[in-house]
Each structure stands twice: as structure tokens, then as C-alpha cells.
N, C-alpha and C positions, 0 to 999 in steps of 0.2 A: 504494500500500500504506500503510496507518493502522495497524498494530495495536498493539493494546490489551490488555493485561494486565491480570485482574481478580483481585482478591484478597480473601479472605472469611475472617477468624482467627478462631477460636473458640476457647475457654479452653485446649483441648488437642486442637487441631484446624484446618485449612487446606484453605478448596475455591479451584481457580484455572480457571481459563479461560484463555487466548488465543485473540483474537478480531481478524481481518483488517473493518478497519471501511468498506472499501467496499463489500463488497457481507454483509457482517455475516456472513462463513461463519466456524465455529466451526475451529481449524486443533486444538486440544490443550486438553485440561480433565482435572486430575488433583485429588487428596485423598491429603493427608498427616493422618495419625491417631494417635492415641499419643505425641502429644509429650509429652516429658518422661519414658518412659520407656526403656527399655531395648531393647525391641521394637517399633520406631515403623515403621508400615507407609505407602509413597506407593506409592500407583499411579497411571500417567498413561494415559489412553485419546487415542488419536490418528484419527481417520475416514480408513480402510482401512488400519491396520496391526492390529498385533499389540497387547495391553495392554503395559504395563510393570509391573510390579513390584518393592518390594528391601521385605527388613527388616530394619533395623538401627536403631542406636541415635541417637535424636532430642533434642537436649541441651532445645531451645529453639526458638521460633519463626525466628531467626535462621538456626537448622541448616538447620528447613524450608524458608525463601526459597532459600536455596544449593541445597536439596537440588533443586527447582523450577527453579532455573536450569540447573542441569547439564545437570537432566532436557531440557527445551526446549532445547539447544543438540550434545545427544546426536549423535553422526555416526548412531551405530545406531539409536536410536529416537526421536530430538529431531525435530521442525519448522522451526527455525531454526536459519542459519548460523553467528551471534551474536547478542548481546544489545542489539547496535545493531538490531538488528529488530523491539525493540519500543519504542513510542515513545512511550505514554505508561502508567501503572498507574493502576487506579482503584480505589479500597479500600473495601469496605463498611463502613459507622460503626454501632452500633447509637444511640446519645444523643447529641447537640447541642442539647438543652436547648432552649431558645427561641431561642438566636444565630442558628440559620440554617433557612432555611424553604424552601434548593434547595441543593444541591450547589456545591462550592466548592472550588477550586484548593490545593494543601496549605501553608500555611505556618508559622511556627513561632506565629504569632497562634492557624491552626486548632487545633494541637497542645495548645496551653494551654487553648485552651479547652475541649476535649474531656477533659484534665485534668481541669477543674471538673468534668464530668457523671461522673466515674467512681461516685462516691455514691451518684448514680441507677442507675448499670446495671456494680453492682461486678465480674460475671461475664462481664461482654462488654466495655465498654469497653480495660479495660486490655489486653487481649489484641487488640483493634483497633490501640491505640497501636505497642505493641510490634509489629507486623506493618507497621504504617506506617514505623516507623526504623529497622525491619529492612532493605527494601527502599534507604531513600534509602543506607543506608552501602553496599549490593550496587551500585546505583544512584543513583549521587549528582546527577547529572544531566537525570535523564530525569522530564519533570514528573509529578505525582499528584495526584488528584484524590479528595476525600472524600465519598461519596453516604450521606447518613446517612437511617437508617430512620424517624426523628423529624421527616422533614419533610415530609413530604406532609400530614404532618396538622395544620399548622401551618395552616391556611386555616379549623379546628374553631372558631365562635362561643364566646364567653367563655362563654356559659349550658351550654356541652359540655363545656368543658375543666376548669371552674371548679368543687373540691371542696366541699360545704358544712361547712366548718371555720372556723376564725378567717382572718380575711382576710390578716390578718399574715403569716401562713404561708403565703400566695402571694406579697404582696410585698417579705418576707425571705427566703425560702426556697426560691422557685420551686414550694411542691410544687401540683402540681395534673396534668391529665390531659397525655398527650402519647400514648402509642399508640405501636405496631411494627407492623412488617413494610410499613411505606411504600412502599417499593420494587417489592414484591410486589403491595400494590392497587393503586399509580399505575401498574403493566404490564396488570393485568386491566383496569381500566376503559380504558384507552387500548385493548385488543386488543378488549374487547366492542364499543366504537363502531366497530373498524372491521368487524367483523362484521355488524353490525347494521347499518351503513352510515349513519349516521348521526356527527355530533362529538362530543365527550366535553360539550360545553356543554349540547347536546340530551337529554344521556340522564343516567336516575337509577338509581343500583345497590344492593344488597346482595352486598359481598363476601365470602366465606368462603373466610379461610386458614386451611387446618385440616392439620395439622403435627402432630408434636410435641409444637410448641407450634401456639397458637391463636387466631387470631384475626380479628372481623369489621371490617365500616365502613360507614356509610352514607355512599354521594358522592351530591351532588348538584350536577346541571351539573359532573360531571367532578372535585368538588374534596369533599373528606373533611370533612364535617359533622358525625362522631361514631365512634368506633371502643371496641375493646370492653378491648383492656389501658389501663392507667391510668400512674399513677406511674412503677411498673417494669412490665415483664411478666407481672407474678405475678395481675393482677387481671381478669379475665372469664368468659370461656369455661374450664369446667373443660379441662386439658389430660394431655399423657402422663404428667407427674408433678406438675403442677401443680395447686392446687386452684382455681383461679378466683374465681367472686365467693364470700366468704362473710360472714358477723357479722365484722363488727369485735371485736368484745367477745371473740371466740372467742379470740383469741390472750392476752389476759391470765387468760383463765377454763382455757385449758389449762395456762398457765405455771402458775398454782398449782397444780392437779388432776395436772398429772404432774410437778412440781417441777423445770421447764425451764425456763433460760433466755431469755430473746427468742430469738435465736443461733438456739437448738436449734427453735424453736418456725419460727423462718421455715427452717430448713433442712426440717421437716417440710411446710411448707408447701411449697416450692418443688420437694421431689427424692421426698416422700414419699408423696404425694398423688395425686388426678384418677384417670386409667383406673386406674396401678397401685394407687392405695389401697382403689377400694370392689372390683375386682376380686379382688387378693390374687394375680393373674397376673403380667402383665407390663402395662410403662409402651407396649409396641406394639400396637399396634392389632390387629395383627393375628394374633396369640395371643390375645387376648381373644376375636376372631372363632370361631376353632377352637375353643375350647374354650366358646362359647356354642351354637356349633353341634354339640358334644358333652353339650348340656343341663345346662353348669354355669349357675347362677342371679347367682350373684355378677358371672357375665362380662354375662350378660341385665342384669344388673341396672345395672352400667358404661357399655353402651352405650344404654341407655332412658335416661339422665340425660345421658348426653353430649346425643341428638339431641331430647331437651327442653328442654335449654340454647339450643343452636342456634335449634331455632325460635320462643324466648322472644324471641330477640335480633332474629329476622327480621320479629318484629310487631312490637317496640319500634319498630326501624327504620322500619316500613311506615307506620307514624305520621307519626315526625319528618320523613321526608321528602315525604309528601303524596300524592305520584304513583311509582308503580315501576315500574320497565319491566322489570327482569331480575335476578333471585339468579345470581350465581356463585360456583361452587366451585373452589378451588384447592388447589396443594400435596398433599401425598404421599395423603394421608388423604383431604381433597376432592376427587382427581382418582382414584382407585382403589377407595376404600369404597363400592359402594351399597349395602350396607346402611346406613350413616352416612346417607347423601343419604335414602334412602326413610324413613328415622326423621324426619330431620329435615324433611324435608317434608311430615309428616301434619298434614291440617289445614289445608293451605294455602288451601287453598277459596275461604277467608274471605275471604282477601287478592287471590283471581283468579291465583293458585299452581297449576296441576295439574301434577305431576309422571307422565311413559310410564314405569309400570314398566319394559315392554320395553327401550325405549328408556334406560331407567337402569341394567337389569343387562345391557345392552350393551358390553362392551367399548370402547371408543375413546378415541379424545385428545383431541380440540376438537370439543366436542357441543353441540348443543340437546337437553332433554331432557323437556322438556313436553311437553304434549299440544298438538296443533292449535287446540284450543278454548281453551288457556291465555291469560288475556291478559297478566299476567306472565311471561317466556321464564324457563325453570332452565337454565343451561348448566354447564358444565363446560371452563374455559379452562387447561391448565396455564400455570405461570406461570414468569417468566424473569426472575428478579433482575439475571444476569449482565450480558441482553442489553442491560436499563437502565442499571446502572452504566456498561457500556461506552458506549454512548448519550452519555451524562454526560458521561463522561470525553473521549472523542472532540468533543461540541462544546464543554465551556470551553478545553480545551489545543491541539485541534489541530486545529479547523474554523476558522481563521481566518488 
């Protein structure tokens, strides 16, 4: 028995797993939500029982960890006898800046330095931190491990990562590309080559994580060439509230025109924006769906810019990388929308792209979804953060 505790904090928010690392069976995975208010809701799903539920009041991510362990050690609806049963935590990082380019054992060197990236990723990081010191004072002993989103793409050519601004402000400043959701493309291309049947050295992808938020990569031979968030998060693919690429210019041209602050101006950018702005519905998907399918225009109009985006990014791609063998889709929105997937795949032609309508508005989990004739495969791989970080975690702390 190996298990593994995964942990994932979000600003006002906690997903977890426990995961038995020899034969990788998931044993408990719960969401804690609403932290910091009054009515903070965790639910834990356990494979053949009942759910759990409580809501009560969540002070702080600290409350959360407690509330997580209770949960897991529960006579009534816990998985484990104690806490000595899990043997190692693995936390997901959103920023590590340039430091680290894999996954890393936690020490108070990691801690500081993830410190410095809070700047870059003012909305995630710190709330990683604190989910991280939360755990070692619950668990003072039991080792942790940091699997941060900013490294898989650390293998991106300087001519990719590299902003055209004053150089200075690379080599003072760090600023230049780094990319998210790592974790998430480094599980799709590892699960497409086993599909495929082929290494991940052999094969060249377009990935599509489409969330939320959003975002693509081109790998080739397995390793991340180009991805489509930037600096922060905020730059690519338009997303649920996000606005993705736009004019630079635009942000000083709005601060005077509607007499806003930066502040206000990236807050509109970040929360105000993407599906829910040109919609005027919602930041989900799938209310946009309904009521485009109720012949609202604004909602038509939301998702013909999304899957134009999309496959702007998949010729970009088809370029940089020379030879494609496969797009895949992932994530809540990748793995559930065909209408998203059929948008964004019009056209593909070009590139030797034919998407099976059939076979798209099929139902399923882990699909092929091309035509026969396609020489580029479209699949659809959900995707498994977790089961990476646990991966991680289990070979630096305890495969040895």
C-alpha cells in the first residue's frame, strides 16, 4: 500500500483525491467550496458508498485540510483507519517561474520560491502556499511533493517563450511566456501515445484544454514547443471569463474611455470577459449552448468566436510543428461540447483534419473521432491531473 494524497487549492476552493499507488485505484476524492464563508460546503465521494456531505462554516484553507482529514478517517464514511495511511501529499502549484522544469520534493527553498512567482499568478499561487502549510502543521511529517503547472512547458524554444519587448525585461524581470495547465497536457500526450501505440518521442500533438479556462500546446516528440496562455493565464484562447489574446493598446485606450484604473481594467479583463462578455449569459458553457439553441444571437455569436479561436491556434500549430499526427480534446468543455469540437474543426481539411460528425455527437469518454480517411486522428482523451500529480508524488518520495 502507497497512498497518496492529492491536493489542489484554489482561491476559495479544494479538490482532493486519495489514491492507493499500487495499482492506482482511486479509494476517496472530495471538494471543499466556499471557503471563507459562512456556508462552506465539502462533499466526499467514496467508490461504493454513499456521498458525504456537511455545510458549515469554512474559516480558511486550514479549516479545509482538517475538515479532509476527518473526512478520510471517518468510522462512518472515511477510507482510512488513520492518517498514518497516507504516506505521502502531492500539491498542485500553478507558477514556479523558471526554477523548476519537473516536480520537486517540498522544502522550505521550494516554498520561497514559489513566494517569488506569486506576482505572476497573484490568484493561484498564494492559495497553493497556504494549502501547502496547511497540510505540513496537520502533517508534519509525512513528505510533499510540488507538481507545478509551469513545467512541462519548460522544454518551449526561446523563439516561443521569448516576448518581443525590451530584453531587459526578460532578464530582470522574468517576464516572458510560461503556459498552464502542464499537468493536464503532459497526461494527454503520455495517454495518446499509449493509444496510439506508439512513445510520446514518436508522436506530435495539438492539445486542447478547454475549461473554464483554456488552453492549447503544440508537443513535439512528447515535449511542449508552444502553448497558448502567456505571462499569466489571462492571454490566449478566449475563455469562460477571460478575454484571451487581445490589442495591447486596448487596456490603456479603455483606462481613459471609461476612466479605470489598471486594477479595474484587468479585473475586467480577467472575470468580465470571453463566453460571458460577448454572450451577456453566463461564463458556462453550457447556458450559452441553451440559449443559442433557443436562437439567441449573442450566444451564436460567443461560440463562433470561441471555435474560431480554436482553430486559428490549430493551424498556427500545424505549422510550427511540421508533421501532426493527432488534435486532442480535453477537460470539461473538450470532453463534453460537440458542438465546440464541430466548430472548431471546420476547415480542417486543409491540414488532413476530418472530423465523424457521428462519431462527435456520440456520447463517450476516450474516443477517436475522425473519419477513417483522416490522416490526422481528433480524439477526445479526458484528462487526469490527479493521477499525474500522484505519479509525481509516489516516484520522488516513495518509489525508492
Amino acid at each position: 500500500m502507497k497512498n497518496v494524497l492529492v491536493i489542489n487549492c484554489g482561491s476559495s476552493s479544494l479538490k482532493y483525491q486519495l489514491l492507493d499507488m499500487v495499482d492506482e485505484t482511486v479509494l476517496a476524492k472530495g471538494l471543499v467550496e466556499r471557503i471563507g464563508l459562512q456556508e462552506g460546503i465539502h462533499t466526499l465521494i467514496c467508490p461504493g458508498s454513499d456521498d458525504f456531505e456537511e455545510i458549515l462554516p469554512i474559516d480558511d484553507h486550514a479549516k479545509a485540510i482538517e475538515l479532509v482529514i476527518n473526512a478520510l478517517v471517518n468510522p462512518g464514511h472515511g477510507v482510512i483507519e488513520s492518517m498514518d495511511a497516507v504516506h505521502a501529499v502531492g500539491h498542485r502549484v500553478v507558477h514556479a517561474g523558471e526554477k523548476f522544469s519537473g516536480s520537486a520534493p517540498i522544502t522550505d527553498e521550494v516554498i520561497a520560491a514559489l513566494q517569488e512567482c506569486v506576482a505572476l499568478a497573484p490568484l493561484h499561487n498564494p492559495a497553493n502556499i497556504t494549502g501547502i502549510q496547511a497540510c505540513q502543521r496537520v502533517m508534519p511529517k509525512v513528505p510533499m511533493v510540488a507538481v507545478f503547472d509551469t513545467a512541462f512547458h519548460q522544454s518551449m524554444p526561446d523563439r516561443a517563450y521569448i516576448y518581443p519587448i525590451p530584453y531587459y525585461l526578460y532578464e530582470e524581470h522574468k517576464i516572458r511566456r510560461y503556459g498552464f495547465h502542464g499537468t493536464s497536457h503532459r497526461y494527454i500526450t503520455l495517454r495518446a501515445a499509449e493509444i496510439m501505440e506508439c512513445t510520446p518521442a514518436d508522436l506530435n500533438l495539438i492539445t486542447c484544454h478547454l475549461g473554464n479556462g483554456a488552453s492549447m500546446s503544440a508537443i513535439c516528440g512528447g515535449q511542449s514547443i508552444d502553448t497558448s496562455m502567456g505571462l499569466t493565464p489571462l492571454e490566449g484562447l478566449m475563455m469562460g471569463t477571460r478575454s484571451g489574446d487581445i490589442d495591447p493598446a486596448m487596456v490603456g485606450f479603455l483606462s481613459r474611455k471609461l476612466n479605470k484604473d489598471l486594477s479595474e481594467i484587468e479585473e475586467m479583463l480577467n472575470k468580465e470577459s470571453g463566453m460571458l462578455g460577448i454572450s451577456g449569459i453566463s461564463s458556462d458553457l453550457r447556458d450559452v449552448e441553451r440559449e443559442y439553441a433557443n436562437g439567441n444571437d449573442r450566444a451564436r455569436l460567443a461560440l463562433e468566436v470561441y471555435g474560431y479561436h480554436i482553430r486559428k491556434y490549430i493551424g498556427a500549430y500545424a505549422v510550427a510543428l511540421g508533421r501532426l499526427d493527432a488534435i486532442v480534446f480535453t477537460a470539461g468543455v473538450g470532453e463534453h461540447a460537440s458542438l465546440v469540437r464541430e466548430w472548431a474543426c471546420q476547415g480542417l481539411e486543409a491540414i488532413g483534419a476530418i472530423l465523424d460528425p457521428f462519431k462527435n455527437a456520440t456520447r463517450h469518454d476516450e474516443a477517436i473521432i475522425s473519419k477513417m480517411s483522416s490522416r490526422v486522428k481528433i480524439m477526445i482523451i479526458p484528462t487526469n491531473e490527479e493521477l499525474m500529480i500522484a505519479r509525481d508524488t509516489a516516484a520522488l518520495v516513495l518509489d525508492h
